[in-house]
C-alpha positions, 0 to 999 in steps of 0.5 A: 857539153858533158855526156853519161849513161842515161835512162829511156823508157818505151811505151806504145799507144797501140803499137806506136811506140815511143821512146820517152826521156825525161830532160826536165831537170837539165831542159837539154832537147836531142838533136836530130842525129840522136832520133835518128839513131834511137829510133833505128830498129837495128842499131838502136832502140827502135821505135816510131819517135822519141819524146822529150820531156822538158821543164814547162811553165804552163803545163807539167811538162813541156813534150818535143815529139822527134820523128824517126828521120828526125824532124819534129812534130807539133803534136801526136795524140799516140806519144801524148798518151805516152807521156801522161803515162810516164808523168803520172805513174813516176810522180807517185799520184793519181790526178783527174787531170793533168796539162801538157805543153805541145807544139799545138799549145798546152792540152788537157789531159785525163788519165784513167787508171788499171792495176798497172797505173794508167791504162787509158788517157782522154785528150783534148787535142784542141781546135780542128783549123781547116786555115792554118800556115801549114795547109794549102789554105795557108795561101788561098786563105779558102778551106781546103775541102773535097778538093781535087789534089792537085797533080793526082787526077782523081783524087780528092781530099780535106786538109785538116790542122790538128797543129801538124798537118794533115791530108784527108782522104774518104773512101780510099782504098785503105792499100793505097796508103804504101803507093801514093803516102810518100809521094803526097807527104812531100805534096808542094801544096803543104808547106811543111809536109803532110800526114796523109789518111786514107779512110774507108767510112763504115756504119759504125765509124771509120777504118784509117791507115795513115802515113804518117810525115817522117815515120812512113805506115804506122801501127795507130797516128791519134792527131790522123784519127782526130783529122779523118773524123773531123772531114768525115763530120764535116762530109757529113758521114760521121755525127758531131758531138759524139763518139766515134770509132776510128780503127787503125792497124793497131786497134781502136780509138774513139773521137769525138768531134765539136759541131763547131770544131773547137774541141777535138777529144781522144780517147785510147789505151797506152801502155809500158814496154820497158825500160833500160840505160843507153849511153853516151846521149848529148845534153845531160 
């Protein structure tokens, strides 16, 4: 495997901050070693995740979200965005519309543009599953909602698939995110770790903290939007059907959730850092 300099390009979704490569012409992925050390803030680049963009046969292309630590999620509605951006202003249009392959299948994407090309993108991020392989319910087959956490007396929560994992937790402090995160990502009743919310449910909407599985606290997590507004409507805190606020550390999101949960949408801001050359990367 021949190795060369090769282009990366940054971009954030409210202070989530990507590294975006464009492997569609080689359809060589990163390994996790790689991640690992583009995402360091010190050695390398630095940033919460790399994306890797790869030939697809269903959508424009086919993103992998690498963690910092190196695992991979399914889907990241902040990096989604990240993506749309890098895909349209490169290719010299202007679609409504274009689709992306995740993790969590091919999702509908709207760019919104400003004078520096795509200023916001509206996702769709697909169905909200309260039984999925990845939660708790993946083995009781029972929805897992309002529940006592097991092992914290207390404490209950929703888990909620927007494709990766999440745990929801309403009206928790939103300082308890740095304590009780890491512990219940690696929680034994979600199989393939968690994100994990903690939510305060205001008038207007929701204020969220997430930590997020393999990053720790981040600035903004849009699928930790998506999830603590589907357990707040389905606690019937939030109204179905229409836009909500969600505001994380790094600003807003607005939701809006499907009465019957089949359509969870995103809308957000995302923007370009910069750009530049590192070398030696495996796969090109």
């Amino acid at each position: 495997m021949s190795t060369t300099a090769e282009f990366f390009f940054k971009y954030h979704g409210l202070g989530n901050d990507f590294i975006v490569l464009d492997r569609r012409k080689t359809g060589v992925d990163i390994d996790a070693e790689t991640s690992r050390l583009l995402c360091d803030r010190r050695l390398g680049i630095g940033a919460d995740g790399v994306l890797s963009l790869l030939p697809s046969e269903t959508g424009f292309a086919r993103m992998v979200v690498h963690n910092a630590d190196g695992s991979i999620a399914e889907m990241c509605g902040n990096g989604l965005r990240c993506a749309v951006k890098f895909l349209v202003d490169h290719s010299g249009e202007k679609p409504d519309r274009i689709d992306v392959e995740t993790g969590a299948g091919v999702l509908v994407c709207s760019p919104g543009y400003g004078a520096d090309g795509v200023a916001m993108v509206e996702l769709s991020m697909g169905p909200a599953r309260l039984v999925a392989p990845n939660l708790p319910s993946g083995v009781t087959g029972q929805p897992f909602l309002d529940a006592p956490v097991p092992g914290h007396s207390g404490l209950r929560g929703h888990a909620v698939s927007m494709g990766n994992p999440h745990l929801v937790l309403l009206d928790q402090p939103l300082e308890d995110a740095g304590r009780l995160g890491p512990e219940l990502e690696r929680h034994p009743g979600f199989p393939d770790r968690t994100n994990v919310e903690f939510v305060r449910v205001e008038e207007d909407g929701l204020t969220v903290v997430v930590w997020e599985r393999g990053c720790g606290l981040t600035q903004a997590c849009g699928t930790g939007a998506c999830a603590a507004a589907t357990a707040a409507v389905l606690a019937r805190k939030l109204p179905a059907d229409t836009w909500s606020r969600v505001s994380l550390p790094g600003g807003d999101l607005h939701i809006r959730v499907a009465s019957d949960l089949s359509d969870i949408r995103l809308r957000g801001p995302v923007s370009f850092v910069f750009t530049g050359v590192v070398p030696d990367l495996p796969g090109r």
